[in-house]
Backbone as numpy.savetxt, mean C-alpha at the origin, in Angstrom:
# Nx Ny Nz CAx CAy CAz Cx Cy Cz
13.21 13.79 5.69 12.70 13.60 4.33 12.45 12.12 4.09
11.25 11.72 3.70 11.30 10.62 3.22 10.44 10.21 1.45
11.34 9.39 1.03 10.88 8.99 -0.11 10.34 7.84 -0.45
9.10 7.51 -0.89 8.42 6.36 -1.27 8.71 5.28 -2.64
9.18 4.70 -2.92 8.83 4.20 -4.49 8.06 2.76 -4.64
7.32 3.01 -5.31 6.33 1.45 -5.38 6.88 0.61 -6.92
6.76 -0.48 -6.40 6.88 -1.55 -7.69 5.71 -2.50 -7.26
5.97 -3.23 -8.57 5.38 -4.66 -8.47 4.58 -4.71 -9.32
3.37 -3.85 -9.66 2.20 -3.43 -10.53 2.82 -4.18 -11.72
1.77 -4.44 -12.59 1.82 -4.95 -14.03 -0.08 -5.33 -14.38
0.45 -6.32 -15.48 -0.77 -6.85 -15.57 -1.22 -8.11 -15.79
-2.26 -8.48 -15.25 -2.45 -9.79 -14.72 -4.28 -9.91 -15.06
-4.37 -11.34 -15.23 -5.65 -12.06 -15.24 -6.45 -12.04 -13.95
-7.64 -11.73 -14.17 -8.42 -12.05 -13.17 -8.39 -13.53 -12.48
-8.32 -13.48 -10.80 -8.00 -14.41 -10.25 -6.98 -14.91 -10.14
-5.69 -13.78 -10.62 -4.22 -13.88 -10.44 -3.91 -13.31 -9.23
-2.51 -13.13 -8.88 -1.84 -12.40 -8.20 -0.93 -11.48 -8.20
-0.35 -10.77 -7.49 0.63 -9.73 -7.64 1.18 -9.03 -6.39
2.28 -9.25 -5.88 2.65 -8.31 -4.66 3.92 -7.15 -4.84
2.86 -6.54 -4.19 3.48 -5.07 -4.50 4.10 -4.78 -3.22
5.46 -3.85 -3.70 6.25 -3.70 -2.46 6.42 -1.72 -2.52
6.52 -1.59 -1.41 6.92 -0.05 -1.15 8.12 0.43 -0.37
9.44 0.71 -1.00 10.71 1.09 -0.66 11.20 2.32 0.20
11.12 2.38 1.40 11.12 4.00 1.95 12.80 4.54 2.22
13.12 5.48 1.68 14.44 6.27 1.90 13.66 7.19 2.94
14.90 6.96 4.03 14.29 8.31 5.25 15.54 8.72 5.62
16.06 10.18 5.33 17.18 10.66 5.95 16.40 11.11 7.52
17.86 10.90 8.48 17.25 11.18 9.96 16.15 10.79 10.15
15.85 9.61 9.82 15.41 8.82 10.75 15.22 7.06 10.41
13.97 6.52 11.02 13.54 5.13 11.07 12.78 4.72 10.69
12.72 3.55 9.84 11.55 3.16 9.00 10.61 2.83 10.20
11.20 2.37 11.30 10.25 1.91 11.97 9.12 2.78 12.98
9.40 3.62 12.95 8.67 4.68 13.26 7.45 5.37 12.57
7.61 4.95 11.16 6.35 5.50 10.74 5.27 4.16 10.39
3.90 4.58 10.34 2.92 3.97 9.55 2.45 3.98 8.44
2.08 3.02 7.83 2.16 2.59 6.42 0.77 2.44 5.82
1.06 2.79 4.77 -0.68 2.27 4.23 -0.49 2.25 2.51
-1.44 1.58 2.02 -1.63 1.64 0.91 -2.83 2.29 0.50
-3.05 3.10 -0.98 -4.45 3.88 -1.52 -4.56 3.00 -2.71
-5.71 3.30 -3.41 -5.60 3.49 -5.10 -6.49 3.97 -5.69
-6.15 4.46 -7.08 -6.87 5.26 -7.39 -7.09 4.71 -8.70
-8.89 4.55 -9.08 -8.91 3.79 -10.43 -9.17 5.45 -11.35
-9.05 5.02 -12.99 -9.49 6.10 -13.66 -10.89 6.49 -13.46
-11.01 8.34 -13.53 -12.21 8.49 -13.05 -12.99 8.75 -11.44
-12.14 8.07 -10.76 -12.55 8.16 -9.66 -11.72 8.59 -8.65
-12.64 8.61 -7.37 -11.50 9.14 -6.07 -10.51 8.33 -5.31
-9.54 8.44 -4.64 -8.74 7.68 -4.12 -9.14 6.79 -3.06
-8.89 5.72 -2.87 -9.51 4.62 -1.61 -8.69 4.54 -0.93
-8.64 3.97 0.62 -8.05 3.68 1.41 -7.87 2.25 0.71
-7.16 1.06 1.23 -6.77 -0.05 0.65 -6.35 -0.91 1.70
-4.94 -0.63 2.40 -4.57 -1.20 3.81 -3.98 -0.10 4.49
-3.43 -0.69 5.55 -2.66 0.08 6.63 -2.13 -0.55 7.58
-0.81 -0.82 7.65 -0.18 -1.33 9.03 0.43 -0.28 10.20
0.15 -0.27 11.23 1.03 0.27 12.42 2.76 0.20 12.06
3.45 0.93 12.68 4.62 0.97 13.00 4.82 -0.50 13.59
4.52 -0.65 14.29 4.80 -2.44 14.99 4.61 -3.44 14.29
3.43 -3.33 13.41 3.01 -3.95 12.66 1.81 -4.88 13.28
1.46 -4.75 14.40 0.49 -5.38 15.31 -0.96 -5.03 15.25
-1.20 -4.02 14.60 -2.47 -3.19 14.07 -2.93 -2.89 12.66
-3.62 -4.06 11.87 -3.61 -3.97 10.23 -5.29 -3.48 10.12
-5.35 -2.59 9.23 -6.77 -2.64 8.51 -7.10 -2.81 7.50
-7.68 -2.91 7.21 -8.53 -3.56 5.24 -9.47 -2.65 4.80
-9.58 -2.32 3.94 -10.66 -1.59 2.86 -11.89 -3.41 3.37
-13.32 -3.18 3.52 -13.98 -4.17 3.24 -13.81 -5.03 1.71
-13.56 -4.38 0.85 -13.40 -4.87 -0.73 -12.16 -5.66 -0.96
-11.31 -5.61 0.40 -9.96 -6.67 0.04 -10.06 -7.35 0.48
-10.89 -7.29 1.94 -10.29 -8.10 3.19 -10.19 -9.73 2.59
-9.99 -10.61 3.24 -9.65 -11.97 2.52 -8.39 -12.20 1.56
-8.51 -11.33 0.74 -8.03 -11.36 -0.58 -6.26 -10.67 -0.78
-6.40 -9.10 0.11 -5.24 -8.85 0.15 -4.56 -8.92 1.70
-3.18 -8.61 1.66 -2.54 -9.01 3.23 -1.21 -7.75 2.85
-1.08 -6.89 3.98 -0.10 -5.87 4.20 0.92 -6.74 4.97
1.88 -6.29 4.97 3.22 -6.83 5.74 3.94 -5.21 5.55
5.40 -6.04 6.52 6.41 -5.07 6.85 7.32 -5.65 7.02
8.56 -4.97 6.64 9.79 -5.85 6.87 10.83 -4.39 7.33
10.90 -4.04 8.82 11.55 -3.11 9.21 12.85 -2.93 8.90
13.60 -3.87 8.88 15.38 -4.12 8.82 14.84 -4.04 7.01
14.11 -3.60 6.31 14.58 -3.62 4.63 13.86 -2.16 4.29
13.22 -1.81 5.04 12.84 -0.63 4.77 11.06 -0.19 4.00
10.71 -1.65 4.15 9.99 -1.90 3.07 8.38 -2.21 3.85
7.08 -2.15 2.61 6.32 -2.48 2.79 5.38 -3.47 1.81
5.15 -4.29 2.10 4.49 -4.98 0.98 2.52 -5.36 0.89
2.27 -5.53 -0.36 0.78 -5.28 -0.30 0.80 -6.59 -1.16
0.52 -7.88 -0.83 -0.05 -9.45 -1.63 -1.28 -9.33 -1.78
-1.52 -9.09 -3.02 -3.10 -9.55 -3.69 -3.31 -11.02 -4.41
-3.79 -11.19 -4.18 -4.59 -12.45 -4.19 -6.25 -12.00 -5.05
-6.51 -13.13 -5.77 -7.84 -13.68 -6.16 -7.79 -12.16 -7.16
-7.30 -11.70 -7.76 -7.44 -10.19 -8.26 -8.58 -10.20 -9.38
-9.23 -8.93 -8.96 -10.77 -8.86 -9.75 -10.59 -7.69 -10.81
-11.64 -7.67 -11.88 -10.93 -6.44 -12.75 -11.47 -5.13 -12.16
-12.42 -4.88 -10.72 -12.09 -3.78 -9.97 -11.17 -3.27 -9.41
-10.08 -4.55 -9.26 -9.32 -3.85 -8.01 -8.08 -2.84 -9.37
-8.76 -3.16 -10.89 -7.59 -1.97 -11.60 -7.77 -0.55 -10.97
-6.39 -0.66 -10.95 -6.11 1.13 -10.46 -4.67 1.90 -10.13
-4.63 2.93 -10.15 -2.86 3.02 -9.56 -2.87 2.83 -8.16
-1.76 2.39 -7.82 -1.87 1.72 -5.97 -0.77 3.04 -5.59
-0.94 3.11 -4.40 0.16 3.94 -3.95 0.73 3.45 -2.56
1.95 4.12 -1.85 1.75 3.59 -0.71 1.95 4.85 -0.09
1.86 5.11 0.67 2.03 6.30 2.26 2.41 6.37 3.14
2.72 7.13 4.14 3.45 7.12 5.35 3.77 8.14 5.95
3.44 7.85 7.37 3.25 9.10 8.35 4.20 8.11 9.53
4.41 9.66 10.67 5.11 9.34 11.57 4.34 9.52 12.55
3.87 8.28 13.06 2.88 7.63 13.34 2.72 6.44 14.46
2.03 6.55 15.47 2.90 4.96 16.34 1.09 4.04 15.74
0.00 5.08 15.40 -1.07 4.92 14.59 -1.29 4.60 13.38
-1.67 3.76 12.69 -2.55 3.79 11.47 -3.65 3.66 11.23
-3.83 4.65 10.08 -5.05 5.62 9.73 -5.86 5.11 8.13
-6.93 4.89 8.23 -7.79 4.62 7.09 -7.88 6.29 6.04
-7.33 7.39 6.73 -7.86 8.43 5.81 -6.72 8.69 5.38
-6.68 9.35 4.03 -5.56 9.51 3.20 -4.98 10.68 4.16
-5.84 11.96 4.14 -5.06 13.02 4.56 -4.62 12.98 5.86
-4.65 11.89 6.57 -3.32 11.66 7.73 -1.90 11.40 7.41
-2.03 10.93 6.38 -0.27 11.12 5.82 0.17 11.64 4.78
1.48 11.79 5.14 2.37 13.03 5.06 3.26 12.64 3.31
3.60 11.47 3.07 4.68 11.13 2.54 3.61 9.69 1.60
3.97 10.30 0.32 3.71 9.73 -0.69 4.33 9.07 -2.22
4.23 7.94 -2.60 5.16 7.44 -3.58 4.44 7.90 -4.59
5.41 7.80 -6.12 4.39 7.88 -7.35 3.04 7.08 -7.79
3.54 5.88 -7.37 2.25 5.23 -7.69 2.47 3.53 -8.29
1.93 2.83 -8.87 2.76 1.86 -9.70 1.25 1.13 -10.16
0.85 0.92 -11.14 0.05 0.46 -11.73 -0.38 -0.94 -11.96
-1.69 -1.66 -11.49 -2.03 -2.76 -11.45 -3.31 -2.83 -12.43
-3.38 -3.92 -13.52 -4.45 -4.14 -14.42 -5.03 -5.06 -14.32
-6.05 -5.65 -14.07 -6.60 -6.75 -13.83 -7.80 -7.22 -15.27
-7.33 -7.72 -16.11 -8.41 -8.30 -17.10 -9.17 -9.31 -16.59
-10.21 -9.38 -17.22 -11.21 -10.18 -17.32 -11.30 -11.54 -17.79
């Protein structure tokens, strides 16, 4: 079983920042074993891919609309995943989520993983 919870979200000025972290509880087993990713979903619309790190953490991908701007990390010994935005635009408002599959892969499509947090909300004004 594993459980996701996201923080960090709030709200912030355009051309601010904000890093968001994702907390994983895993009975039987290892954080380090699964792959990570972040979505979001603005009102209205469908869910995006966002980032994604490998289990190792040696394999990152970007949505084209972040690259530059945001940076995924991992911190195995805390359980955790983190998503630093940078330069924040009032597109990138939306609920963020994070995800996770057991995985030595990470995957740009949502429905490769298994394990999902509530969500945590980022606003970006103008």
């Amino acid at each position: 079983q594993v459980q996701l919870v996201e923080s960090g979200g709030g709200l912030v000025q355009a051309g601010g920042s904000l890093r968001l972290s994702c907390a994983a509880s895993i009975s039987g087993g290892t954080f380090g074993r699964y792959a990570m990713a972040w979505f979001r979903q603005a009102a209205g619309k469908e869910r995006e891919f966002v980032a994604a790190i490998s289990r190792s953490g040696w394999n990152i991908y970007y949505a084209d609309s972040v690259k530059g701007r945001f940076t995924i990390s991992r911190d195995n010994a805390k359980n955790t995943v983190y998503l630093q935005m940078n330069s924040l635009k009032p597109e990138d408002t939306a609920l963020y989520y994070c995800a996770a599959v057991y995985s030595s892969s990470a995957y740009t499509l949502d429905y490769k993983y298994d394990y999902w947090g509530q969500g945590t909300q980022v606003t970006v004004s103008s």
